[in-house]
C-alpha positions, -999 to +999 in steps of 0.1 A: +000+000+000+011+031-012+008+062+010+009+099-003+033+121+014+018+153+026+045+183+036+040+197+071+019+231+067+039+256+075+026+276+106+036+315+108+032+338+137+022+370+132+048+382+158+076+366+136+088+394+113+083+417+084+097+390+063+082+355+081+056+349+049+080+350+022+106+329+039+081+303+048+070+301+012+104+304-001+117+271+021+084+254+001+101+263-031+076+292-036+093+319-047+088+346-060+060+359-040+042+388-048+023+410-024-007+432-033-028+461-018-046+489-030-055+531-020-083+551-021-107+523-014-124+547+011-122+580-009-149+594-025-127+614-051-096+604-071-089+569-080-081+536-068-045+526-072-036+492-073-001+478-063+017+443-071+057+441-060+078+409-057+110+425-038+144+412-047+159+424-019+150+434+018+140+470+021+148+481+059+121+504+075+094+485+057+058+490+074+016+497+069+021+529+046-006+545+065+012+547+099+043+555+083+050+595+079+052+613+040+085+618+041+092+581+054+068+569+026+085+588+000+123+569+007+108+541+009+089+541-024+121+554-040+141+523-023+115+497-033+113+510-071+147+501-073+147+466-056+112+453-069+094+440-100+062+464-098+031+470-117+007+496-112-031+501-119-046+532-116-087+530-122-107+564-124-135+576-107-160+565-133-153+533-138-156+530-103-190+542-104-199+524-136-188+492-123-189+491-085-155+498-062-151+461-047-154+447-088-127+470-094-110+467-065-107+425-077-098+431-111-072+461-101-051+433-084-051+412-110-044+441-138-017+446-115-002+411-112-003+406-147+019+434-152+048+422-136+077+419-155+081+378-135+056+353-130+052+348-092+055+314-074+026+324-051+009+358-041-005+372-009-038+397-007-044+423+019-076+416+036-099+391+012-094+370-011-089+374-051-100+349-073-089+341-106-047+356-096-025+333-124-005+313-088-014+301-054-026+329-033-034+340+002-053+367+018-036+377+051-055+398+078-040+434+081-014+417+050+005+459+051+017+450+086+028+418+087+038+404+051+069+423+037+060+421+002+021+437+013+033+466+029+056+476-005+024+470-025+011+491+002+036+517-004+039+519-035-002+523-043-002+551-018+028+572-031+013+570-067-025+579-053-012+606-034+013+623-058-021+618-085-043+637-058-015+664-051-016+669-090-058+671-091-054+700-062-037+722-087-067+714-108-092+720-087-086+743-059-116+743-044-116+707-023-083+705-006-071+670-020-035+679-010-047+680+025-066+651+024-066+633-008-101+628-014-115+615+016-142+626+037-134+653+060-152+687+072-139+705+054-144+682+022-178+679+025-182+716+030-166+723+002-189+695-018-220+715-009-204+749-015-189+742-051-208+707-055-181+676-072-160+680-096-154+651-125-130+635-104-153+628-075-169+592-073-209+604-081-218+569-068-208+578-032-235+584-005-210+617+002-209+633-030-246+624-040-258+647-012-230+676-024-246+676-055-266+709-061-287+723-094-258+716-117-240+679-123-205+693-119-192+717-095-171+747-096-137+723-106-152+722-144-128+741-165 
């Protein structure tokens, strides 16, 4: 009688490192592994940026962009870009609304897999799962803080988002999206109901819907 020989799952502790996910995979023989995550998801202006980055090399300082400062952000982007395959997928506010944000959300990730330059071995999600990636895949809870590859998808989606909504600021004044880059604030959603949205708000959004005045587009159309 023949009997199948089944590997020991391997068993990782969230307390074990940045880097715990990849080596664990990696001692499987999975490697490359690429890590995704997206920004904007909970805007309601701008667009969703999707991330996908297999690092090549460690990138010290690595951590959930969002706790991380600009400045710290901005290195690390810089660093990662030159130690990472990356691919990028940036989808616009009406396609957003045309389609649905978690639809897009799905088939940003795998846009953005699909663009890298390397097939990966095996590819961990932020949060939920994606079906239909081209490898093995995992969703990992709160994946930006404890999978090293996540966190530079992280990264790398938020720099791009951000440096987009700097850039939409300077085309429409009126909102602030420097300051706060398209998500609801006070002073955003006064500023809705003053000037009403501009093109590159999400018109399906519960937020912008009730900023909406006599005319479709606010003050931002040229």
């Amino acid at each position: 009688m023949t009997v199948a020989f089944r590997p020991r799952p391997s068993v990782v502790r969230r307390d074990s490192g940045l880097y715990a996910y990849e080596r664990a995979l990696a001692r499987r023989g999975l490697a490359p592994i690429a890590g995704v995550d997206e920004a904007g998801r909970g805007a309601c202006a701008g667009p969703l940026v999707v991330a996908a980055v297999i690092l090549r090399k460690q990138v010290p300082g690595l951590g959930d962009s969002k706790l991380l400062s600009p400045v710290v952000r901005e290195r690390l982007y810089e660093q990662i870009m030159r130690v990472s395959h990356v691919g990028i997928v940036v989808i616009p506010p009406g396609e957003i609304d045309a389609k649905g944000l978690h639809k897009c959300n799905v088939a940003g990730m795998r846009r953005a897999v699909a663009q890298l330059p390397c097939d990966p071995e095996y590819i961990l999600t932020d949060g939920f799962p994606v079906p239909g990636l081209p490898a093995p895949s995992l969703a990992v809870w709160k994946g930006d803080q404890v999978a090293a590859c996540v966190a530079a998808a992280s990264i790398v989606a938020k720099v791009t988002r951000d440096r987009i909504m700097v850039a939409l600021d300077e085309r429409y004044p009126h909102y602030g999206f420097a300051e706060h880059k398209g998500y609801v604030t006070p002073g955003h959603r006064l500023a809705l109901e003053t000037h009403g949205p501009c093109p590159d708000h999400r018109y399906s959004f519960v937020t912008v819907a009730r900023g909406m005045g006599e005319n479709e587009l606010g003050a931002g159309v040229a």
